[in-house]
VOBAKE-432694 format. One line per field, with one value per atom (N, C-alpha, C): atom name; residue number from 1; x, z, y; residue in three letters. Coordinates in Angstrom, 2 decimals, padded with zeros to 5 digits. Atoms other than C-alpha are relative to their C-alpha. Example, Ala and Ser with C-alpha at 12.3 -4.5 7.8 and 13.67 -1.06 7.14 Angstrom:
! VOBAKE-432694
a	(N, CA, C, N, CA, C)
k	(1, 1, 1, 2, 2, 2)
c1	(000.89, 012.30, 000.90, -000.82, 013.67, -000.77)
c3	(000.00, 007.80, 000.00, -000.06, 007.14, 000.73)
c2	(-001.19, -004.50, 001.20, -001.19, -001.06, 001.09)
r	(ALA, ALA, ALA, SER, SER, SER)
***
This chain:
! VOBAKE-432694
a	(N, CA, C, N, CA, C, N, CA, C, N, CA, C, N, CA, C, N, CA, C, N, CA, C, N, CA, C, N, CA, C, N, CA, C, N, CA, C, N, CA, C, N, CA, C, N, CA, C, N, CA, C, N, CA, C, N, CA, C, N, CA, C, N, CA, C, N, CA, C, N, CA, C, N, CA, C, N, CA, C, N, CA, C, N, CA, C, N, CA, C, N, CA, C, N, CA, C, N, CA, C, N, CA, C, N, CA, C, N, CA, C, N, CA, C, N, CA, C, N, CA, C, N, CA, C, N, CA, C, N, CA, C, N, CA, C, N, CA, C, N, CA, C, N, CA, C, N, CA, C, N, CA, C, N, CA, C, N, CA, C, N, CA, C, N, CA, C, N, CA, C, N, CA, C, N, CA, C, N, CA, C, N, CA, C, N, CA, C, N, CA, C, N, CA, C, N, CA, C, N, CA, C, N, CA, C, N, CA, C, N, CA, C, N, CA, C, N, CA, C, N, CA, C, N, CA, C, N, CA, C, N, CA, C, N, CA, C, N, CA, C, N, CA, C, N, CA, C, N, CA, C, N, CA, C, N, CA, C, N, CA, C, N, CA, C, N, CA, C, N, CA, C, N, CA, C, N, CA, C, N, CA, C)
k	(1, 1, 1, 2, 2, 2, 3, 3, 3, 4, 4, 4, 5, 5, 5, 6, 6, 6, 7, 7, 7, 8, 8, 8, 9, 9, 9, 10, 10, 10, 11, 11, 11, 12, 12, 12, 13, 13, 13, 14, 14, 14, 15, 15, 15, 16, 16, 16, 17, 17, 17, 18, 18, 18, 19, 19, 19, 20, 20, 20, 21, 21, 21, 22, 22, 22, 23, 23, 23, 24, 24, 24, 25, 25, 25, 26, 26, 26, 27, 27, 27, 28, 28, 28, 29, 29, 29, 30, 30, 30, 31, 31, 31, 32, 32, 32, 33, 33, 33, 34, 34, 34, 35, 35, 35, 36, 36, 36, 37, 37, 37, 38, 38, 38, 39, 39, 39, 40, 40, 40, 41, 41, 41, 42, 42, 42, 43, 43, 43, 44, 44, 44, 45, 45, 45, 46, 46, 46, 47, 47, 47, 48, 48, 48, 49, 49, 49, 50, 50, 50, 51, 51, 51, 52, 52, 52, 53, 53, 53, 54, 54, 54, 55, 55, 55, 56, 56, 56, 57, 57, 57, 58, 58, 58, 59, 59, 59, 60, 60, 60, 61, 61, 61, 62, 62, 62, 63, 63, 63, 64, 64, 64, 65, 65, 65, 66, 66, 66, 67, 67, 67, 68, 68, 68, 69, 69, 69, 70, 70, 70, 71, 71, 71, 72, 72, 72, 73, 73, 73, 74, 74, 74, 75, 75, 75, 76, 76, 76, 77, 77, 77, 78, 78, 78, 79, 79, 79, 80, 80, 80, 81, 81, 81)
c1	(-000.89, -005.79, 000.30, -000.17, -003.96, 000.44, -000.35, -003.53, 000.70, -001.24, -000.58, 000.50, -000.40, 000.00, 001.02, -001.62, 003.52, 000.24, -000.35, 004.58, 000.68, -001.17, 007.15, 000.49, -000.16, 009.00, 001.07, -001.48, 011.44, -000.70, 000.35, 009.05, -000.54, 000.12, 008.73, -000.60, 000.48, 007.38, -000.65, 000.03, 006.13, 000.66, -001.18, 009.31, 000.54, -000.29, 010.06, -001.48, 001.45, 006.16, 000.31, -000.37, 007.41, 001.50, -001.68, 010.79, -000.41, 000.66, 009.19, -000.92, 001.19, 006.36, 000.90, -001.00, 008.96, 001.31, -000.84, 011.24, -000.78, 000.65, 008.41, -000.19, 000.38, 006.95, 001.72, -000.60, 010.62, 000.56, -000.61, 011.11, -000.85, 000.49, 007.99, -001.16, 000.62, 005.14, -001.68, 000.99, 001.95, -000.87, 001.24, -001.27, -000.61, 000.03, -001.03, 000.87, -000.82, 001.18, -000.69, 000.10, 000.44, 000.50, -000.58, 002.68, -000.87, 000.55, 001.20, 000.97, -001.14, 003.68, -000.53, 000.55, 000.92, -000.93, 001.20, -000.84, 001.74, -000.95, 003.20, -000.09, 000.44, 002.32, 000.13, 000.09, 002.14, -000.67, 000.34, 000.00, -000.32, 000.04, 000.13, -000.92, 001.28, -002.26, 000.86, -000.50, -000.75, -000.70, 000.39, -001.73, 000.09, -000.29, -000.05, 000.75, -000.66, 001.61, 001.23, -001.27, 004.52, 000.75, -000.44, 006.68, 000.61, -000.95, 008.01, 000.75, -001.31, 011.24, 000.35, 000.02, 010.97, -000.18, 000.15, 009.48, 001.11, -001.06, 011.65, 001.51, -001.43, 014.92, -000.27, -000.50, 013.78, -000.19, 000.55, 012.24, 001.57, -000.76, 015.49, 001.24, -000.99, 017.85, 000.10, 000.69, 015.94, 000.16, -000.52, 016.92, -001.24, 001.68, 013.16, -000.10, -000.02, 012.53, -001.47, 001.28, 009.83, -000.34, 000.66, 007.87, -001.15, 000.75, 005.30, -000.68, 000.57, 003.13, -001.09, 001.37, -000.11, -000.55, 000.79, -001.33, -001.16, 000.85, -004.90, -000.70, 000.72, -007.43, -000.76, 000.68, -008.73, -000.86, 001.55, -012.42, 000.18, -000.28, -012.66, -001.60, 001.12, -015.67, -000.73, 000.65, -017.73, -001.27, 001.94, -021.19, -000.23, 000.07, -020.58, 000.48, -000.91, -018.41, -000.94)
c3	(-000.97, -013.74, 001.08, -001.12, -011.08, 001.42, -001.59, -007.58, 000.72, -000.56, -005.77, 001.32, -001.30, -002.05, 000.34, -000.47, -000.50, 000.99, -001.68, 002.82, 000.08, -000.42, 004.35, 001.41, -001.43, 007.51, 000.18, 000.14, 008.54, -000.04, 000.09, 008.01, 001.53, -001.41, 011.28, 000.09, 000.11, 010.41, -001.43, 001.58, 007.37, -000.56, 001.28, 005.86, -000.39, 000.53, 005.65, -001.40, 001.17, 004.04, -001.65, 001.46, 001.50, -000.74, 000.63, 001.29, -001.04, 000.75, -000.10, -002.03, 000.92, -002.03, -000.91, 000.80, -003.95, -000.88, 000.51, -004.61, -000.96, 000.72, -006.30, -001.34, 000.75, -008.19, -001.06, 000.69, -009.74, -000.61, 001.21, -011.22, -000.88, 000.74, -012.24, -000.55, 000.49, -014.10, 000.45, -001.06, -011.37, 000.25, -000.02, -011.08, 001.21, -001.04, -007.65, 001.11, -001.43, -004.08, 000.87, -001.04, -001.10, 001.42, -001.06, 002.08, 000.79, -001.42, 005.53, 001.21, -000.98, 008.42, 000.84, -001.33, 010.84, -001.04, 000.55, 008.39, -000.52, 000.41, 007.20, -001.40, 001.34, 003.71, -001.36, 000.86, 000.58, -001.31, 001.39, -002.39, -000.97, 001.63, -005.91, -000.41, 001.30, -008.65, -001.22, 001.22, -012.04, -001.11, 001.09, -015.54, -000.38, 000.56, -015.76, 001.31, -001.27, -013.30, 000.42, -000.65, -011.73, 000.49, -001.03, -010.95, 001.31, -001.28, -007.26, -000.52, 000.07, -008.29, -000.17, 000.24, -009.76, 001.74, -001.48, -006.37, 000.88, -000.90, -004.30, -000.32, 000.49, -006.29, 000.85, -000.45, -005.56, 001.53, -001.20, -002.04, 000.86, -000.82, -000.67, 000.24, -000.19, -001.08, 000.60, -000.48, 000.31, 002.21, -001.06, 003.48, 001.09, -000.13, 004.04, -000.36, 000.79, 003.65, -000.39, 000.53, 001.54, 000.51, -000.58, 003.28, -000.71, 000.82, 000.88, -001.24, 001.37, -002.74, 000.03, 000.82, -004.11, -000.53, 001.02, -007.17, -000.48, 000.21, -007.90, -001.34, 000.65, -010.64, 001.32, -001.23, -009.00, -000.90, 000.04, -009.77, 000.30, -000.60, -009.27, 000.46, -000.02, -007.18, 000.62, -000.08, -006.34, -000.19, 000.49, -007.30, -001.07, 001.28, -010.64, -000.85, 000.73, -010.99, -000.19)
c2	(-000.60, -001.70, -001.03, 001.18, -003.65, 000.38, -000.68, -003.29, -000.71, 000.72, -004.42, 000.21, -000.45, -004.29, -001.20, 000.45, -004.74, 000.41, 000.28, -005.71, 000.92, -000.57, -003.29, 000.04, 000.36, -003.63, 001.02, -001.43, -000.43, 001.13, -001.16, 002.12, 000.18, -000.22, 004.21, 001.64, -001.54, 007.85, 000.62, -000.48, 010.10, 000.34, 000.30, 010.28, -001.03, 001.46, 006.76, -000.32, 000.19, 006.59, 000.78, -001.08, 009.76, -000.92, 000.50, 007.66, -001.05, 001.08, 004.75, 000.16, -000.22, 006.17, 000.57, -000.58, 008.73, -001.24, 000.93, 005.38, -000.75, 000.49, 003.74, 000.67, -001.17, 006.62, 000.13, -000.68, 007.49, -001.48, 000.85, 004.04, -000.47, 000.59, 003.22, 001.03, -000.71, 004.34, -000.09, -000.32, 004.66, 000.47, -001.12, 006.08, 000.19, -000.21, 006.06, -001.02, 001.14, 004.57, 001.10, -000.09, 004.60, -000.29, 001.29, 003.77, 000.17, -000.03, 003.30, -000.90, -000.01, 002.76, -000.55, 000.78, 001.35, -001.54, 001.29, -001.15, -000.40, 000.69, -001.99, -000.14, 000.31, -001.99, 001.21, -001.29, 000.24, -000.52, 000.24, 000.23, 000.55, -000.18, 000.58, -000.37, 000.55, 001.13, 000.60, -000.34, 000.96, -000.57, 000.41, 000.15, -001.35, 001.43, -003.16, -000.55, 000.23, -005.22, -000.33, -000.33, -004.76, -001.49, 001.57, -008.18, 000.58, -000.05, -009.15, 001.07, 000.11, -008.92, 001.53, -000.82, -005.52, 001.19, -000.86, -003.84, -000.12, 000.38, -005.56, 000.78, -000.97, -004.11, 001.60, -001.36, -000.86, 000.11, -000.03, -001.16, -000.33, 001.01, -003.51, 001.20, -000.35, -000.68, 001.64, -001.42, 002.33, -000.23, 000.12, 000.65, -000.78, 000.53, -001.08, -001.43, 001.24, -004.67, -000.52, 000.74, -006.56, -001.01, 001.24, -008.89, -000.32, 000.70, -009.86, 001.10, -000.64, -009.19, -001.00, 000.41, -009.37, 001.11, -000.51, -008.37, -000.58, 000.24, -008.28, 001.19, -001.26, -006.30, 000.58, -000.72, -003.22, 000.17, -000.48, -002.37, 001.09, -001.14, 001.22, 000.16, 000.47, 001.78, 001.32, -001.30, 005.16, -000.49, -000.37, 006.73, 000.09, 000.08, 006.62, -001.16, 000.87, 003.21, -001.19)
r	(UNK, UNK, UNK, UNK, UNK, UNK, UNK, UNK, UNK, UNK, UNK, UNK, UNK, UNK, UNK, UNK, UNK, UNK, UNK, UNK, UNK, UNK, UNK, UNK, UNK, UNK, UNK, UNK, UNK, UNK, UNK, UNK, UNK, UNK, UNK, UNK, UNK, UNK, UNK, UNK, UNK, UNK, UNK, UNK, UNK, UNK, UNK, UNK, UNK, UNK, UNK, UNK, UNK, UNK, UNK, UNK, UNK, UNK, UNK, UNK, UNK, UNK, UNK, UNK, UNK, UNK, UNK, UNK, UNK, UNK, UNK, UNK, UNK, UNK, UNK, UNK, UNK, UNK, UNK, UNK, UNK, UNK, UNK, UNK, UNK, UNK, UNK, UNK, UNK, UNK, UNK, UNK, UNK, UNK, UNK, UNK, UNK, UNK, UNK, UNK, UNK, UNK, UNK, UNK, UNK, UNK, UNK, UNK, UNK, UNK, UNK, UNK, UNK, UNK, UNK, UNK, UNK, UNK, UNK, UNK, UNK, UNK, UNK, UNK, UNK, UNK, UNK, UNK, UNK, UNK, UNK, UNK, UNK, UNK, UNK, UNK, UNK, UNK, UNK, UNK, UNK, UNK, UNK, UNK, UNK, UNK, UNK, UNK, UNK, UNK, UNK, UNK, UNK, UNK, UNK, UNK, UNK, UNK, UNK, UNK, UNK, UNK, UNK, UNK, UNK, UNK, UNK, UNK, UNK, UNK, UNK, UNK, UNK, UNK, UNK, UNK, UNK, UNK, UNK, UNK, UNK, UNK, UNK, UNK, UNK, UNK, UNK, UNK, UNK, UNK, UNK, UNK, UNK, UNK, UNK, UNK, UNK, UNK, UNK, UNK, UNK, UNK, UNK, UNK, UNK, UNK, UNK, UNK, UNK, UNK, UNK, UNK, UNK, UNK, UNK, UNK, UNK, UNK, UNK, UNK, UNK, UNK, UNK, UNK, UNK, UNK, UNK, UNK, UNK, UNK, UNK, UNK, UNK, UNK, UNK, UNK, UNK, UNK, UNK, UNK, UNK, UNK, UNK)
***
């Protein structure tokens, strides 16, 4: 699984966060996003990994801009992991 956190700059409330997260979610295929409006950022956990280029398309036209990527493996980590 990979985990992918992406800059965002524009988000200003929890509908910009739902605006985002809902733009992700309906292009791609996700097992979880997350925006956050005070950390500027939003992240993804998906199965495989997602290029830039790809996020950015959808992010750039939601009216939000991308300021950076990184994809890493996520470890999943609990009382049982």
């Amino acid at each position: 699984m990979k985990k992918i956190t992406v800059g965002i700059e524009g988000m200003m409330c929890g509908m910009c966060e739902a605006h985002v997260n809902d733009a992700i979610r309906k292009e791609f295929s996700v097992k979880k996003v997350s925006a956050d409006r005070k950390k500027k950022q939003a992240v993804i956990l998906s199965e495989t990994e997602i290029p830039e280029d790809a996020i950015k398309n959808v992010i750039d036209p939601t009216g939000y801009t991308m300021t950076s990527y990184n994809c890493e493996e996520y470890v999943r980590k609990g009382l049982f992991g």
